[in-house]
Every structure is written in C-alpha cells, then in structure tokens.
C-alpha positions as CSV (number, residue, x, y, z in Angstrom):
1,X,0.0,0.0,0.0
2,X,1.5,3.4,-1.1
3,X,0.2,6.7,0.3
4,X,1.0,9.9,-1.7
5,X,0.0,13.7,0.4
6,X,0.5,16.6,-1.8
7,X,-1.2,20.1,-1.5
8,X,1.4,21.8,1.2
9,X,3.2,25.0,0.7
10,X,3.6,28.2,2.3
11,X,0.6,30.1,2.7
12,X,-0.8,33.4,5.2
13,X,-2.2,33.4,8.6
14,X,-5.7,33.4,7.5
15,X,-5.5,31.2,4.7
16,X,-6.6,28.2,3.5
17,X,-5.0,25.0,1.8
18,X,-6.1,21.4,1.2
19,X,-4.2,18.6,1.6
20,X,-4.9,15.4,-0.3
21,X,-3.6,11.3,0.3
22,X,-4.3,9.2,-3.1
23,X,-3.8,5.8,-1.4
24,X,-2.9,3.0,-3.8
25,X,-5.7,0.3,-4.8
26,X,-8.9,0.9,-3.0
27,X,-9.7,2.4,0.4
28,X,-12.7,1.1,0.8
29,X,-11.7,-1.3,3.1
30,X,-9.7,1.3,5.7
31,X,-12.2,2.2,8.6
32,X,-9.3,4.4,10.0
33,X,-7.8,7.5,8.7
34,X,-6.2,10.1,10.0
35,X,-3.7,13.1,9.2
36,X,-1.2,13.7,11.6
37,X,1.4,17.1,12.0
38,X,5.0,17.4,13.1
39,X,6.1,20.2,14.1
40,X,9.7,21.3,14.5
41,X,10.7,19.8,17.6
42,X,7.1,18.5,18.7
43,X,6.5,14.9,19.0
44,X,4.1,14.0,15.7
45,X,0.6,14.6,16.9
46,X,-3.2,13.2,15.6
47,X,-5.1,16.5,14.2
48,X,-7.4,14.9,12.4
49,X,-9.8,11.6,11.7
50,X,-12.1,9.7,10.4
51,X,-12.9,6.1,12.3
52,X,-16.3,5.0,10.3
53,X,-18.1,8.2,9.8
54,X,-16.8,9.8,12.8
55,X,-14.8,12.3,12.6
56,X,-12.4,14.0,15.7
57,X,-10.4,16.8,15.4
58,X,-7.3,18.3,17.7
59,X,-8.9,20.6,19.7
60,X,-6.1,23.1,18.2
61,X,-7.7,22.6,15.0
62,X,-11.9,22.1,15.9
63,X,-13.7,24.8,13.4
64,X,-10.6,25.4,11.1
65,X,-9.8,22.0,9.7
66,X,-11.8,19.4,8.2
67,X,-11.3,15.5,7.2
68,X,-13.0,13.8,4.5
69,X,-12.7,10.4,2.1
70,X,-14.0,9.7,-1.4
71,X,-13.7,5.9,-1.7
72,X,-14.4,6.6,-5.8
73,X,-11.0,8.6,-6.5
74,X,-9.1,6.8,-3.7
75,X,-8.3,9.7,-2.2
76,X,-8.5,11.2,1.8
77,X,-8.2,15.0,2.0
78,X,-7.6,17.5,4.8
79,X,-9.3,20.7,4.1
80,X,-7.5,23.9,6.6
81,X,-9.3,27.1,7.0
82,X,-7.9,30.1,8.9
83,X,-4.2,28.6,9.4
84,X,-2.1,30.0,11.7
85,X,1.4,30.3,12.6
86,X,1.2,27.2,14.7
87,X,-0.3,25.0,12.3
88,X,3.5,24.5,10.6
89,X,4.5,21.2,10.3
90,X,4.7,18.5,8.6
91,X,1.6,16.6,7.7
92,X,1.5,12.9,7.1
93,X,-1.5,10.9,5.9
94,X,-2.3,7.3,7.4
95,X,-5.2,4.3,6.9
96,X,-5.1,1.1,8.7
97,X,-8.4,-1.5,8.4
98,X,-9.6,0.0,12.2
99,X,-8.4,1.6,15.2
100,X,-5.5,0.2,16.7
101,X,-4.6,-1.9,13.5
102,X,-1.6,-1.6,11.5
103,X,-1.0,2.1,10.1
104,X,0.1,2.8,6.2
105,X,1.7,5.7,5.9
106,X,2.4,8.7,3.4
107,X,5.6,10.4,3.1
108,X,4.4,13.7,4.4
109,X,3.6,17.4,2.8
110,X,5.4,20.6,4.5
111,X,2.8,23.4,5.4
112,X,4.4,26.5,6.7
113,X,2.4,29.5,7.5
114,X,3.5,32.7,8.2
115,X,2.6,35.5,10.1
C-alpha cells in the first residue's frame, strides 16, 4: 500500500490549503484514517480523523480543519481554514483496516504558514 499527500506549501495566517492522500488500490476497506502534523521539535501529533463516519479533530484545529474520504478517487483530504502560525509542520497521511490496527503511511507534505 503506497500513500502519496501533496497540496502543502507556504501560505498566510488566515488562509486556506487542502491537503490530499491518493492511497494506492482501494480504500474502501480502511475504517481508520487520519492526518497527523509534526512540528519542529514537537512529537508527531493526531489533528485529524475519520474512524467509520466519525470524525475527531485536535482541539487546536476544531472549526478550522476538516477530514474527509472519497472511496471513488481513492483519495483522503484534509481541508485547513484560517491557518495559523502554529499550524507549521509537517503533515502525514495514514489508513489502517480499524483503530489500533496496522497504520500505512504517506511520506508527508510541508505546510508552513506565516505570520
């Protein structure tokens, strides 16, 4: 299983980007998936995901960001309203067939916002 993000770059406090995961073959089978962020010098933290069709969010990020699938393009996106300074980091994609089950993960996208 290959996982490929794209959509980071360097954007304004205030703006918005969308990050996307194409995952390899299907995902229809991945009850789990979730975007993490690393930022520099912070342990890699869960931001966002989607466990069934329930979806939990940082509470850093509650009202900004939003997680979604479409099983047809194979795809997981991360959609990031009013980003802030703080939101830099490096975001990695991840499925695994439930909670608690073995993780797949993408190579990561940079997102750096400024001030």
């Amino acid at each position: 299983v290959q996982l490929q993000a794209s959509g980071g770059g360097l954007v304004q406090a205030g703006g918005s980007l969308r990050l996307s995961c194409a995952v390899s073959g299907s995902i229809f089978a991945y009850n789990f998936m979730g975007w993490y962020r690393q930022a520099p010098g912070k342990q890699r933290e869960l931001v966002a995901s989607l466990l069934g069709r329930s979806t939990n969010y940082a509470d850093s990020v509650k009202g900004r960001f939003t997680i979604s699938r479409d099983n047809a393009k194979n795809t997981m996106y991360l959609q990031m309203n009013s980003l802030k300074p703080e939101d830099t980091g490096i975001y990695y994609c991840t499925v695994a067939l439930d909670w608690g089950k073995f993780n797949y993960w993408g190579q990561g996208t940079q997102v750096t916002v400024s001030s």
